[in-house]
LUMNU-544172 format. One record per residue (C-alpha): residue number from 1; x negated, y negated, z. Coordinates in Angstrom, 1 decimal. Layout:
N
<atom i="NUM" px="X" py="Y" pz="Z"/>
...
//
This chain:
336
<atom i="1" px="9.7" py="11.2" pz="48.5"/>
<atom i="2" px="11.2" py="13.3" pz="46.1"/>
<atom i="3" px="11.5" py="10.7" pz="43.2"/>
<atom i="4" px="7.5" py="10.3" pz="43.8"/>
<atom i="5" px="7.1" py="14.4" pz="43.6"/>
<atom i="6" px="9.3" py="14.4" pz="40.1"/>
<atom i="7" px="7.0" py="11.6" pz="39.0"/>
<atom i="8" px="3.7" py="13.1" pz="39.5"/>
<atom i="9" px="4.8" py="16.7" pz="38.4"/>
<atom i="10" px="5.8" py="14.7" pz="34.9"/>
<atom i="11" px="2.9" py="12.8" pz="35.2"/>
<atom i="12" px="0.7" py="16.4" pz="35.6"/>
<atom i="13" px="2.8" py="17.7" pz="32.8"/>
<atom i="14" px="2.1" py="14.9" pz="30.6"/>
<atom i="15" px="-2.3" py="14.8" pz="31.2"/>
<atom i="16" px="-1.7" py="19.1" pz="30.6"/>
<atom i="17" px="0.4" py="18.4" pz="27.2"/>
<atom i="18" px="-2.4" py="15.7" pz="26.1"/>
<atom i="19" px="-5.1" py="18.3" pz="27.0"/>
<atom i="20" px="-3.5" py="21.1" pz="25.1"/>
<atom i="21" px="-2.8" py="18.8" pz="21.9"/>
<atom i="22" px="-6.8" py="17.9" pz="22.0"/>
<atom i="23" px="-8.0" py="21.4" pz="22.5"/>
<atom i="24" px="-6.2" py="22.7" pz="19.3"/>
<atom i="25" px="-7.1" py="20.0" pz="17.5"/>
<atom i="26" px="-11.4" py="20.6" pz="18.1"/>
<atom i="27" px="-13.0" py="22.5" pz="15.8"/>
<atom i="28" px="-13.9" py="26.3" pz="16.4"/>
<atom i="29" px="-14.5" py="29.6" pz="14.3"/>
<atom i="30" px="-11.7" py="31.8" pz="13.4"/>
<atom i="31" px="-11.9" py="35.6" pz="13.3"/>
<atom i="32" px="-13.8" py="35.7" pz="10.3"/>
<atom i="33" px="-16.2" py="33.4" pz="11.8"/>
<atom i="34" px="-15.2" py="30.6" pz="9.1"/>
<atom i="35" px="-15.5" py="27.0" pz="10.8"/>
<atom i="36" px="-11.6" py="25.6" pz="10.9"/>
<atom i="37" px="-10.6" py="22.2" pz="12.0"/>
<atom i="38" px="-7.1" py="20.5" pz="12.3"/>
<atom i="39" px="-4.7" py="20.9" pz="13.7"/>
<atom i="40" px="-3.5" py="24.7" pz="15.5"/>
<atom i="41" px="0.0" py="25.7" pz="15.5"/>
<atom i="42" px="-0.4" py="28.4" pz="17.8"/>
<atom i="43" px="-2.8" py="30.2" pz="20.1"/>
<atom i="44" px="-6.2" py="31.5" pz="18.6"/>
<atom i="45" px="-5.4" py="34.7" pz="16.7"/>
<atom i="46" px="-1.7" py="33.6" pz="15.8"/>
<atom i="47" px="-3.0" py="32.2" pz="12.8"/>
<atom i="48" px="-5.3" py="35.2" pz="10.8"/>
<atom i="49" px="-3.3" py="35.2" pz="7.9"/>
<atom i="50" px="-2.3" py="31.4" pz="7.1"/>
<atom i="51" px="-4.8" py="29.3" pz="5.2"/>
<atom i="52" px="-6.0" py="25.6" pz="6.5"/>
<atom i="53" px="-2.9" py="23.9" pz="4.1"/>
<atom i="54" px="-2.8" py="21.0" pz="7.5"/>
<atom i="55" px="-6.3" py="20.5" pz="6.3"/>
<atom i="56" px="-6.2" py="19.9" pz="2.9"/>
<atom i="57" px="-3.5" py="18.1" pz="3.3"/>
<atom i="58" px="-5.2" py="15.4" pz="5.4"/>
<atom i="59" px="-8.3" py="15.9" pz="3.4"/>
<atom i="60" px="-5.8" py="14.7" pz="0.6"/>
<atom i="61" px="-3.9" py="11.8" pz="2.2"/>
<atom i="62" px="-7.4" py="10.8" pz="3.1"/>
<atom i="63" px="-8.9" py="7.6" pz="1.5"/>
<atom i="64" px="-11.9" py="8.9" pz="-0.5"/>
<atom i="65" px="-12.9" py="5.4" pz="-2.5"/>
<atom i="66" px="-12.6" py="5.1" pz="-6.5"/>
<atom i="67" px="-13.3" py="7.8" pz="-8.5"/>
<atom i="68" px="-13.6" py="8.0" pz="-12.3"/>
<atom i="69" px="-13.5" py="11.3" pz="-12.8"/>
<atom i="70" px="-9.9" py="11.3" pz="-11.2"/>
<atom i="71" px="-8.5" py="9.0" pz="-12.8"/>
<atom i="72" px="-9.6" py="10.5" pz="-16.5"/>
<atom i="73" px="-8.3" py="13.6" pz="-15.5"/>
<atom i="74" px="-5.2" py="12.0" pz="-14.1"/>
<atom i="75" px="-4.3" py="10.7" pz="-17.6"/>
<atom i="76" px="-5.7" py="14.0" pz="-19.3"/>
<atom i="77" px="-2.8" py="15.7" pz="-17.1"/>
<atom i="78" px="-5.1" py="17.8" pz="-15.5"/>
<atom i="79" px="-4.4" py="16.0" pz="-11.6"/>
<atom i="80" px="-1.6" py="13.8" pz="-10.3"/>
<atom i="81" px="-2.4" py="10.7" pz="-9.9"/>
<atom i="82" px="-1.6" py="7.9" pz="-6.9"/>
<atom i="83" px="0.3" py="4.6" pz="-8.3"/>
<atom i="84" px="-2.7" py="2.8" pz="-7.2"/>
<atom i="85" px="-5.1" py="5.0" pz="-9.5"/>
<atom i="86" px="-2.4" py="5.0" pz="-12.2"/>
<atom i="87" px="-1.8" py="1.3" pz="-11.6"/>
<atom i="88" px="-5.6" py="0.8" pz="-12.2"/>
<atom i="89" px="-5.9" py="2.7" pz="-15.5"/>
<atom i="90" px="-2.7" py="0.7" pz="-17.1"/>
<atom i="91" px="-4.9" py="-2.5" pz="-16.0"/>
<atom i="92" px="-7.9" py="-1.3" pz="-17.7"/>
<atom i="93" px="-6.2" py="0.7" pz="-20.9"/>
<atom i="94" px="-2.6" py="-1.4" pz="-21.3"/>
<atom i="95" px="0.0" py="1.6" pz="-21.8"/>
<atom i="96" px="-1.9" py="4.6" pz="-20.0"/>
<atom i="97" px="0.7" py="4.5" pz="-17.2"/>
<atom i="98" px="3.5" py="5.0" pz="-19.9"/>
<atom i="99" px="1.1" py="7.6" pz="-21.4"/>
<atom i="100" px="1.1" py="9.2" pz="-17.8"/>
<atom i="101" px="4.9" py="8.9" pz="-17.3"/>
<atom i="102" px="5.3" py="10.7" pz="-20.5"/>
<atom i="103" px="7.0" py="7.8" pz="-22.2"/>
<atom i="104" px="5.0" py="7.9" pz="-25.4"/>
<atom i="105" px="7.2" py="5.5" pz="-27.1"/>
<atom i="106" px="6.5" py="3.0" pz="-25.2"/>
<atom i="107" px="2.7" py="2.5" pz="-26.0"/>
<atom i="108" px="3.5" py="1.3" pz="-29.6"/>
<atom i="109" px="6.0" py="-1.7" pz="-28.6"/>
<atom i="110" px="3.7" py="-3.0" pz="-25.6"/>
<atom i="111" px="0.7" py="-3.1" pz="-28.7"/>
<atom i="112" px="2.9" py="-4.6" pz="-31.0"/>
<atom i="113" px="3.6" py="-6.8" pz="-28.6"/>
<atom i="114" px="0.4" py="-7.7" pz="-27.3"/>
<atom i="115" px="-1.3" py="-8.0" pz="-30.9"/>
<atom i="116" px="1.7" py="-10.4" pz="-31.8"/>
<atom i="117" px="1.5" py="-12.9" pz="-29.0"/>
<atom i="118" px="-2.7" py="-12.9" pz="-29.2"/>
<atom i="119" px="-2.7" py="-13.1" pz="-33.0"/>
<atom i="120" px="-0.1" py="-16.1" pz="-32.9"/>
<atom i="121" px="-2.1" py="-17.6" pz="-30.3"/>
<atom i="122" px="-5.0" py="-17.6" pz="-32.3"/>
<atom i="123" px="-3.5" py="-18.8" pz="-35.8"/>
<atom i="124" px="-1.5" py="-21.7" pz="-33.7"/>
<atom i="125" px="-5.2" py="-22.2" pz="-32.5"/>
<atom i="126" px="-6.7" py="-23.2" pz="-35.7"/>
<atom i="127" px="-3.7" py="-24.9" pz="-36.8"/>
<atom i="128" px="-4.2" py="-27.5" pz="-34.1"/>
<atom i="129" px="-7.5" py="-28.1" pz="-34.7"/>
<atom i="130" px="-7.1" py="-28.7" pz="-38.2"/>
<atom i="131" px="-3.8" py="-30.9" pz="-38.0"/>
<atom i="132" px="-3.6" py="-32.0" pz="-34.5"/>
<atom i="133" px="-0.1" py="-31.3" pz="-34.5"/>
<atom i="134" px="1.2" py="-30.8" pz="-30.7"/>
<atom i="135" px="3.7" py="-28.2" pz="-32.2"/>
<atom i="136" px="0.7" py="-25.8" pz="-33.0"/>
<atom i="137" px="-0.6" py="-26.2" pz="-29.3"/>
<atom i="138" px="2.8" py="-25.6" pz="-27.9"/>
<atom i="139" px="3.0" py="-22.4" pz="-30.4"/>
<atom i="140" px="-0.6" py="-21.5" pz="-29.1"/>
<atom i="141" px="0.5" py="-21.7" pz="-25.6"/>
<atom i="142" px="3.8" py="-19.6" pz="-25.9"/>
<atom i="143" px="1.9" py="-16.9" pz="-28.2"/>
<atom i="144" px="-0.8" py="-16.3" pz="-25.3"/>
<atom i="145" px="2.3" py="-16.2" pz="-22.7"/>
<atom i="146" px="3.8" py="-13.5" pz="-24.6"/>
<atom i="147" px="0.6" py="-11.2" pz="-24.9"/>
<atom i="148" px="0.9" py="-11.6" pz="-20.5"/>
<atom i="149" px="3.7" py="-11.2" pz="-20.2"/>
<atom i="150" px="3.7" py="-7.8" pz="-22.6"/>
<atom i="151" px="1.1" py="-6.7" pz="-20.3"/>
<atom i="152" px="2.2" py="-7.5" pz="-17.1"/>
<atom i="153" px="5.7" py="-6.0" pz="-18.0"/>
<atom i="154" px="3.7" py="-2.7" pz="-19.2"/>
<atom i="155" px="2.2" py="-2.4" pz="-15.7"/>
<atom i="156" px="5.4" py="-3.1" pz="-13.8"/>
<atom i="157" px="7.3" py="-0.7" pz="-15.9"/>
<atom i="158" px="4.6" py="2.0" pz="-15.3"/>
<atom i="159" px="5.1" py="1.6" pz="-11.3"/>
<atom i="160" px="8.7" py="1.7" pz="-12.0"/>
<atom i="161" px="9.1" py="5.0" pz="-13.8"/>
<atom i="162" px="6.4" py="6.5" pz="-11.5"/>
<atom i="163" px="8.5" py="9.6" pz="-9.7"/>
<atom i="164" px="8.1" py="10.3" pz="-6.4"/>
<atom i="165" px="9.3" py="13.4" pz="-4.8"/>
<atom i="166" px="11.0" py="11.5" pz="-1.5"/>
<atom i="167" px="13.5" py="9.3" pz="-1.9"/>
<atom i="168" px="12.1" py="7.0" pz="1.0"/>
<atom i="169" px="10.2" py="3.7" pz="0.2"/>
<atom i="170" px="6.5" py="4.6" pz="-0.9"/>
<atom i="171" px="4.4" py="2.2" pz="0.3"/>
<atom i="172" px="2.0" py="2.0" pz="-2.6"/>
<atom i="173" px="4.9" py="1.4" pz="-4.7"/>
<atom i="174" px="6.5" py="-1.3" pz="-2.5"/>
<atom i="175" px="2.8" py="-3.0" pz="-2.2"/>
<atom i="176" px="2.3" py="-2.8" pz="-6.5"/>
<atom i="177" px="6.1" py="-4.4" pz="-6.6"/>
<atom i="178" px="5.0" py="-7.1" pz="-4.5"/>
<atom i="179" px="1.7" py="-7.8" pz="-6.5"/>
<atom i="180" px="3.4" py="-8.1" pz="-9.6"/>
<atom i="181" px="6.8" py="-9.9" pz="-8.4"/>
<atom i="182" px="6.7" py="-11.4" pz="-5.1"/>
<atom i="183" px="10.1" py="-9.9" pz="-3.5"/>
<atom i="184" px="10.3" py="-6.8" pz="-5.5"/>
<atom i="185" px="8.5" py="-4.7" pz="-2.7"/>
<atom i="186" px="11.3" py="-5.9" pz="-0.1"/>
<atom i="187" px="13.8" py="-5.3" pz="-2.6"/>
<atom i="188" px="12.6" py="-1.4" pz="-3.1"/>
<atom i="189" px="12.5" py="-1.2" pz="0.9"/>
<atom i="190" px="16.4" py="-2.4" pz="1.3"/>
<atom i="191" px="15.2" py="-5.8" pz="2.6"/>
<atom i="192" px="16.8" py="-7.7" pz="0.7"/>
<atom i="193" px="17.1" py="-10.4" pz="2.8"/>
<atom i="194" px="13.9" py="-11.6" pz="2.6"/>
<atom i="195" px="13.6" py="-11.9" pz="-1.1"/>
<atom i="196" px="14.5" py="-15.9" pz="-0.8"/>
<atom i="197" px="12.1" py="-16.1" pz="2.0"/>
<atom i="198" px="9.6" py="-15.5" pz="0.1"/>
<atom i="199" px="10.6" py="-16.8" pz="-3.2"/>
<atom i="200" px="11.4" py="-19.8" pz="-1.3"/>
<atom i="201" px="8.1" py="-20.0" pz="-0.2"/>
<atom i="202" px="6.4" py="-19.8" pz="-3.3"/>
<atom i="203" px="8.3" py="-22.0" pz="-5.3"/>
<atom i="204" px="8.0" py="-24.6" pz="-2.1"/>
<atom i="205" px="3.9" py="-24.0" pz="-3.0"/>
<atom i="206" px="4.2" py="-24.6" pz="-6.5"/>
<atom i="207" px="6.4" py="-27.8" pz="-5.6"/>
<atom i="208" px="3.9" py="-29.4" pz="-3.5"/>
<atom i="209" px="1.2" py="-28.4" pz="-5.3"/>
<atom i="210" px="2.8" py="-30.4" pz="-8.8"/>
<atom i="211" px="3.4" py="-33.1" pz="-6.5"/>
<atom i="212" px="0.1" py="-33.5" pz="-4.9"/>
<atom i="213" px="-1.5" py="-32.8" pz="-8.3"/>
<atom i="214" px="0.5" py="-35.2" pz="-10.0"/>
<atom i="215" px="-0.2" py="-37.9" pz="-7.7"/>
<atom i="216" px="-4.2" py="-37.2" pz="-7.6"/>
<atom i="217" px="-4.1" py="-37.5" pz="-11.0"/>
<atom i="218" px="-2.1" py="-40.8" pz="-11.2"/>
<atom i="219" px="-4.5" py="-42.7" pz="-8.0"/>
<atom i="220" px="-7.4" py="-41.7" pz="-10.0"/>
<atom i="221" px="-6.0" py="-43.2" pz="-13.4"/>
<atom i="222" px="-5.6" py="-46.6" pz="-11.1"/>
<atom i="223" px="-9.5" py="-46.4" pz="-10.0"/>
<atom i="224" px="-11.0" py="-45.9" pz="-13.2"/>
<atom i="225" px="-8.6" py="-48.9" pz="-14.1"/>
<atom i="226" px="-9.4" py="-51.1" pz="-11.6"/>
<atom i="227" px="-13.1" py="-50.3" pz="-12.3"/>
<atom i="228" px="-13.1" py="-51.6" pz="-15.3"/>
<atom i="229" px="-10.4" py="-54.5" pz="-15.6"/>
<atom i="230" px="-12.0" py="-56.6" pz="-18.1"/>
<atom i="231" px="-11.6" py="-53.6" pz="-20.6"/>
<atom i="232" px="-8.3" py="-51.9" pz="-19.6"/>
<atom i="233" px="-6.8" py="-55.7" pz="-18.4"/>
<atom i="234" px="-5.4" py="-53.4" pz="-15.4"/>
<atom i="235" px="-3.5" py="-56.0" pz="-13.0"/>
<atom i="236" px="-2.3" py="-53.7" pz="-10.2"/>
<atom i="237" px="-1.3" py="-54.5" pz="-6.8"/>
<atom i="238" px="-3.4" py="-50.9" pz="-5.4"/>
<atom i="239" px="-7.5" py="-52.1" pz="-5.7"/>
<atom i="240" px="-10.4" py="-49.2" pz="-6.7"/>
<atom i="241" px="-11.3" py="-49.3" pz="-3.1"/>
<atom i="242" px="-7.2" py="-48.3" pz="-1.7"/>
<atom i="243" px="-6.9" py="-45.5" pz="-4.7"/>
<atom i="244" px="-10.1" py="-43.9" pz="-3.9"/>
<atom i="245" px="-8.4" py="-43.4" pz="-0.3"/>
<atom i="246" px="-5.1" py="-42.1" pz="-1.5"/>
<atom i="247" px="-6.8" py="-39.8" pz="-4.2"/>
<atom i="248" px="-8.9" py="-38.5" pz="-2.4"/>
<atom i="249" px="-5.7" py="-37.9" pz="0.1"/>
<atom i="250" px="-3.3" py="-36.0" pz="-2.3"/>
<atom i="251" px="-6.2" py="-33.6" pz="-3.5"/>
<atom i="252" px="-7.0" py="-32.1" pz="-0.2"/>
<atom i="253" px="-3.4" py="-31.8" pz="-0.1"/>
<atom i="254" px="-3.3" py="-30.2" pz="-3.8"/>
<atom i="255" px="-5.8" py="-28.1" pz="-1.8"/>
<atom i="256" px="-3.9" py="-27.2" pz="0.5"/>
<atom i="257" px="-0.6" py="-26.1" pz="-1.8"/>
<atom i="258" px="-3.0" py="-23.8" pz="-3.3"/>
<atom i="259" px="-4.5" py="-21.8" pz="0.2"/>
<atom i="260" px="-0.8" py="-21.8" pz="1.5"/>
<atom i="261" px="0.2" py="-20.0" pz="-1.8"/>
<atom i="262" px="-2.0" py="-17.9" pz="-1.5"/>
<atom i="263" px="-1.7" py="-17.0" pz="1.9"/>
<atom i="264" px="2.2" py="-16.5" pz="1.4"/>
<atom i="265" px="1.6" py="-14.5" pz="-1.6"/>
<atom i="266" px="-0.5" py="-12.4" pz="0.3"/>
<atom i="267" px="2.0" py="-12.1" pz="3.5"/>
<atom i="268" px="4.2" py="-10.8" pz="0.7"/>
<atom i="269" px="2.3" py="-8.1" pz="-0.2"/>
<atom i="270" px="1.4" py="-7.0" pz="3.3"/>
<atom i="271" px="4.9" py="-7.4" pz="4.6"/>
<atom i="272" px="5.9" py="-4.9" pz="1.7"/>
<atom i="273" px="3.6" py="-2.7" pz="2.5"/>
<atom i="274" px="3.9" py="-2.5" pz="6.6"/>
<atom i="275" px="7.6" py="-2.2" pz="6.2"/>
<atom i="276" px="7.6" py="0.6" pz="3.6"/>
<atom i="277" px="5.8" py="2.9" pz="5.7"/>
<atom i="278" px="8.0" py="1.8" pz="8.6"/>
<atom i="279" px="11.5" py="2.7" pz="6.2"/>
<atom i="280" px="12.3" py="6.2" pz="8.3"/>
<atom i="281" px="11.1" py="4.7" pz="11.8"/>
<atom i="282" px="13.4" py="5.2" pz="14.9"/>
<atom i="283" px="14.5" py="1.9" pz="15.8"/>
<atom i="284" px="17.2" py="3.3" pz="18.4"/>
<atom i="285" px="17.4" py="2.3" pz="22.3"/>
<atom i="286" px="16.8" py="5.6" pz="23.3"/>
<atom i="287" px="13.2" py="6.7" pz="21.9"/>
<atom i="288" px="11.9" py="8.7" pz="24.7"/>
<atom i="289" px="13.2" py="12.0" pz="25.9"/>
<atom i="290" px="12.0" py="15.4" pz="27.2"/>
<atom i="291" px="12.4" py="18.3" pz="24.9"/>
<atom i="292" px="13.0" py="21.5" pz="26.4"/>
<atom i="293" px="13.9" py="24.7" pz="24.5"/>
<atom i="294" px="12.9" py="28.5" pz="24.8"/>
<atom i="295" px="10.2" py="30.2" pz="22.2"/>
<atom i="296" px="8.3" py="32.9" pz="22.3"/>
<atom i="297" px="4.7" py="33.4" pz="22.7"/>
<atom i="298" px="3.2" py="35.0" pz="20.1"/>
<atom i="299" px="0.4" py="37.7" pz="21.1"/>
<atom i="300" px="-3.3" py="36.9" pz="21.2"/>
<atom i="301" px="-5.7" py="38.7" pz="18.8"/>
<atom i="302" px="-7.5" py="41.3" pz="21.4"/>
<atom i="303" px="-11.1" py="39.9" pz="20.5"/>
<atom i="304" px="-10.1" py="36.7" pz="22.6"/>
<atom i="305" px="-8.9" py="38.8" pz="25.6"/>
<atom i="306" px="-11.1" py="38.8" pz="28.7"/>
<atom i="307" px="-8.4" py="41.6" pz="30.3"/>
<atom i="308" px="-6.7" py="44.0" pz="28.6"/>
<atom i="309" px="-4.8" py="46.1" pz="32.1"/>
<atom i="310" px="-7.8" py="48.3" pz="32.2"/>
<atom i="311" px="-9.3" py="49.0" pz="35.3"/>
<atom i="312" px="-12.9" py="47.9" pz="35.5"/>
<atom i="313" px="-13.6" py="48.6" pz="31.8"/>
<atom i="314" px="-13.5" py="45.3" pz="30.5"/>
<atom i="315" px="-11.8" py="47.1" pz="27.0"/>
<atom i="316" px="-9.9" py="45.0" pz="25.0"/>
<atom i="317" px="-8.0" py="47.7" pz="22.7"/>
<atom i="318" px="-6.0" py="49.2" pz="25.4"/>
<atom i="319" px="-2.8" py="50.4" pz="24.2"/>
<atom i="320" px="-1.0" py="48.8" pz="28.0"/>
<atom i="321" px="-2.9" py="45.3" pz="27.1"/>
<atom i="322" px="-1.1" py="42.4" pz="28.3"/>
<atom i="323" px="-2.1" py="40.2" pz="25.4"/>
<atom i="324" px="-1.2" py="42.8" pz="22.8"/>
<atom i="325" px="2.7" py="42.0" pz="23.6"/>
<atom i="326" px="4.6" py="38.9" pz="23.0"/>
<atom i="327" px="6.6" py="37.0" pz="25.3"/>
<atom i="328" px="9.1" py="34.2" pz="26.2"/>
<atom i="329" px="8.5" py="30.8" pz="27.7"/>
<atom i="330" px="9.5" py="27.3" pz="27.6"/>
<atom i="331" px="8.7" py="24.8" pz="25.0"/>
<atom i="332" px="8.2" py="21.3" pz="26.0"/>
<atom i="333" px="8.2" py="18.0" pz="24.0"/>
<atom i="334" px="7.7" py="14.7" pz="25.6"/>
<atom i="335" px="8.3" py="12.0" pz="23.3"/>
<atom i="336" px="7.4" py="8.2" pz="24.2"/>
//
């Protein structure tokens, strides 16, 4: 019987707790008669002189879609940006997040580099269409890689130098790691661990997707042989009819390399994310206790009094008024 009485007086203490929390969190006019919303640290009246800082600080955490204007002044100094605004800008205008970082010196090696790799792509370009020389297309090919990979690097070394005042995981950070190199989000959240996982993953992707690529390709060499045997003088074992099947066969599965890299790419990304904002969670056994510790109630602005100790007069400035004085209670935390 008694275990059943402790149980409902925590269960009572529990619904008042959750009643209390909603009623200081509705809306309702202050003294001045100003609207307030948010959260209240104390009964009404305690707070006259502190400004709504809980409120514009949700109203800045708050997801308030893309905005231009932000991100110019962002880059004009005149506002901080997020990484995902200054990640966004660097992506647009290649070395605005070094610009941001106040790395100036930066900005002329990543254009060097760009306008090196593009222009060589370009010359190597009409090199191989004049000579046919496969030495200009491989040049081609590696001057286009190194005008990427110059601008990929820019935008990775812009999340990088991005400061943050906590030295806990940010979790837009961790998920810009993980869209630019697959395992570097983990890697800034202390999981290190699963960077093979997911490296592994990917590299099994590409794997099976050269594989399944390579084969299609072959099988479909074999029909447009076997189609025309009096030409090509093809004399395979595997008929039109048998590579059609197995063609047909390895692209679905070329197919299907490409979804499951992308779909592991993208678990990547998320799993960066999640876990970032999960870095200072309390894993322990014990996560639920009760909280009990004294405080003092601070007194209520007389306004909101409906007694005061007068008899009858229904005054509220009473020099004996009970609300005028503070005084000491309990303060209880449940945590679940």
């Amino acid at each position: 019987m008694s275990f059943r009485r402790i149980f409902v007086t925590l269960l009572l203490l529990a619904l008042a707790c959750t009643s209390v929390s909603a009623q200081f969190r509705s809306t309702r006019n202050d003294v001045s008669g100003n609207t307030r919303s948010g959260t209240v640290t104390g009964p009404p009246g305690s707070e006259t002189n502190n400004t709504s800082s809980r409120d514009t600080t949700v109203a800045t955490d708050t997801i308030q879609g893309f905005s231009v204007r932000k991100l110019v002044r962002g880059y004009f100094t005149q506002d901080t940006l997020t990484p995902g605004y200054m990640l966004l800008g660097t992506a647009l205008v290649p070395g605005a997040a070094q610009i941001y970082n106040r790395q100036w010196w930066k900005v002329p090696i990543i254009y060097a580099g760009m306008g090196a790799g593009i222009y060589t792509g370009i010359w190597s370009n009409r090199q191989y269409q004049h000579t046919g020389e496969d030495k200009y297309r491989y040049l081609r090919t590696a001057g286009y890689v190194a005008a990427g990979a110059f601008y990929w690097a820019q935008m990775l070394d812009g999340a990088i130098c991005y400061k943050t005042p906590i030295k806990a995981p940010v979790p837009a950070k961790s998920t810009i790691y993980s869209l630019l190199l697959p395992g570097l989000g983990q890697a800034n959240n202390g999981d290190w661990w699963k960077i093979p996982i997911w490296t592994g993953g990917l590299v099994a992707c590409g794997y099976f997707y050269h594989f399944n690529d390579m084969q299609y390709k072959r099988f479909r060499w074999i029909t447009q042989m076997d189609r025309n045997t009096e030409e090509t003088g093809y004399i395979g074992k595997i008929t039109a009819q048998q590579a059609e099947t197995y063609r047909d066969q390895y692209r679905r599965w070329r197919d299907y390399s490409i979804l499951a890299t992308i779909i592991v790419y993208a678990l990547n990304v998320i799993d960066a994310h999640v876990f970032a904002y999960m870095a200072d969670f309390d894993v322990s056994d014990n996560i639920a206790w009760v909280e009990v510790q004294p405080t003092v109630i601070q007194p209520i602005v007389p306004q909101y009094a409906s007694y005061d100790g007068s008899a009858g007069t229904g005054s509220s400035t009473g020099s004996g008024s009970r609300f005028n004085q503070p005084a000491l209670g309990l303060n209880l935390q449940f945590t679940f």
